[in-house]
C-alpha positions in Angstrom: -24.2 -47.0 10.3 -22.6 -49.9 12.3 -20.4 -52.5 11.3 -18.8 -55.5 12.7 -16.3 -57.2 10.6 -14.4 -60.6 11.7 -10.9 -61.6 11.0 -9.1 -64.9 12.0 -11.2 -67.5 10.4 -9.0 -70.7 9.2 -8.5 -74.3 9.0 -6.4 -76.0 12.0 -6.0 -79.5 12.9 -7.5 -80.8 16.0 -5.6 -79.8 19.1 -4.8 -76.8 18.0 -5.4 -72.8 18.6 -7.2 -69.9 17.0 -8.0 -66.7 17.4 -10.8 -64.6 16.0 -10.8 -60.8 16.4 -14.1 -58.6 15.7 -14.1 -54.7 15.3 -16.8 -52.4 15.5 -17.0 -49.1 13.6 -19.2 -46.7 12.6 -21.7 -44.4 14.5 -21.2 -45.8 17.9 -21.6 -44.2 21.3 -21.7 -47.0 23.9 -21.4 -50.6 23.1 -22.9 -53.1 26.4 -22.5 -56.6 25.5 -20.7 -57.9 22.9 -20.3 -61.9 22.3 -19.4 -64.5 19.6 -21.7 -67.2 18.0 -21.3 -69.9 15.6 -23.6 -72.3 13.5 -24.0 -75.3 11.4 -25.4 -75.9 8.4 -29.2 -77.0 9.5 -28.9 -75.6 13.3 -29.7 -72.5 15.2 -27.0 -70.2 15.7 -25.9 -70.9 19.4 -24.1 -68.5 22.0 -20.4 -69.2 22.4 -19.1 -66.7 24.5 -20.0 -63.1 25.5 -18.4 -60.5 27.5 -20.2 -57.1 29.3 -19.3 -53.5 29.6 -17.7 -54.7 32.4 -15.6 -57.5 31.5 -17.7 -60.1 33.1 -18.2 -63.0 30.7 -20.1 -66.4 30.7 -19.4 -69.2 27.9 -21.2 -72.3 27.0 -20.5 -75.4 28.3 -18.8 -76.8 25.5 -16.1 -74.2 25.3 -15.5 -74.0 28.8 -11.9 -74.2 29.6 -11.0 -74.3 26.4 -12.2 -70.7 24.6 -11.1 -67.1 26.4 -13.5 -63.8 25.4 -11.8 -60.6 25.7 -12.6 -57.2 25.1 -10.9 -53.8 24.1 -13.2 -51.2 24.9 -10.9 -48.1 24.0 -10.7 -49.6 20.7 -14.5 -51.5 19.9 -13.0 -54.6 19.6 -13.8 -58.5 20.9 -11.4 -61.4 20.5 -12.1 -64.8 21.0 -9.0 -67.1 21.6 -10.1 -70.8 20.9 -7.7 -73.7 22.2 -7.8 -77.2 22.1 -10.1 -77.5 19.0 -11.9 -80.3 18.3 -13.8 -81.6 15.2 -17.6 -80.2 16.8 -16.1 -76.4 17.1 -16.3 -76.4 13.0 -18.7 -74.1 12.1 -19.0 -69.9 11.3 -18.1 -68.0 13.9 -20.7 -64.8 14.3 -19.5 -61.5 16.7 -22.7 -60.2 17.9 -23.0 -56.3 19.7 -25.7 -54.3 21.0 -24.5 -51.1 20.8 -25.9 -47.5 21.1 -25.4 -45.4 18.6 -26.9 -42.3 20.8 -27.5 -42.1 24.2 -31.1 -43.4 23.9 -31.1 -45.0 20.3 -29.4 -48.9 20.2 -29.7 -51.9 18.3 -27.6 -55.6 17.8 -25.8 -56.4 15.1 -23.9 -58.8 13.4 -20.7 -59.5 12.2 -20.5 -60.8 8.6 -19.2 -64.3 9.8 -15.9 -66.2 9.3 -15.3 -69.8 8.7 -13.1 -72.0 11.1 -12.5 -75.9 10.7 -11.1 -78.3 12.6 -9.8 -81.1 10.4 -7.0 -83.6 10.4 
């Protein structure tokens, strides 16, 4: 089996910084992309930021500039550092991998999901 598990979730004001951290263990052989999401109560998840085998990564618009995706592949794990927070980034925070777990055998899976809200 395959788990993700999230760490880092908080409250900060706006303005601020955060960083979430995501570790994958388990019966893994190769992961390709790995990526965070978030979502609202009464809206679809949506893609925040993902990051390939490769280290080449594409965000959306709305964290542009502001969030960084990185990736650790020695050790199976994906960081997101958030900065400049504002009010709209409140919301649970998702990692997302596909991952094989043989050489023909891979599936996605989620992360457990951690809280983070920006308040004054």
């Amino acid at each position: 089996q395959v788990q993700l598990v999230e760490s880092g979730g908080v409250l900060v004001q706006p303005g601020g910084s955060l960083g979430l951290s995501c570790a994958a263990s388990g019966s893994i052989f190769s992961i390709n992309n790995m990526g965070w999401y978030r979502q609202v109560p009464g809206k679809q998840r949506e893609l925040v930021a993902v990051i390939n085998s490769g280290a080449g990564t594409n965000y959306a618009d709305s964290v542009k500039g502001r969030f960084t995706i990185s990736r650790d592949n020695a050790m199976n794990t994906v960081d997101l550092q958030m900065n400049n927070l504002k009010p709209e980034d409140t919301a649970v925070y998702y990692c997302h991998a596909y991952i094989h777990t043989t050489p023909r055998d891979w599936g996605q899976f989620w992360g457990q999901g951690t809280q983070v809200t920006v308040s004054s």
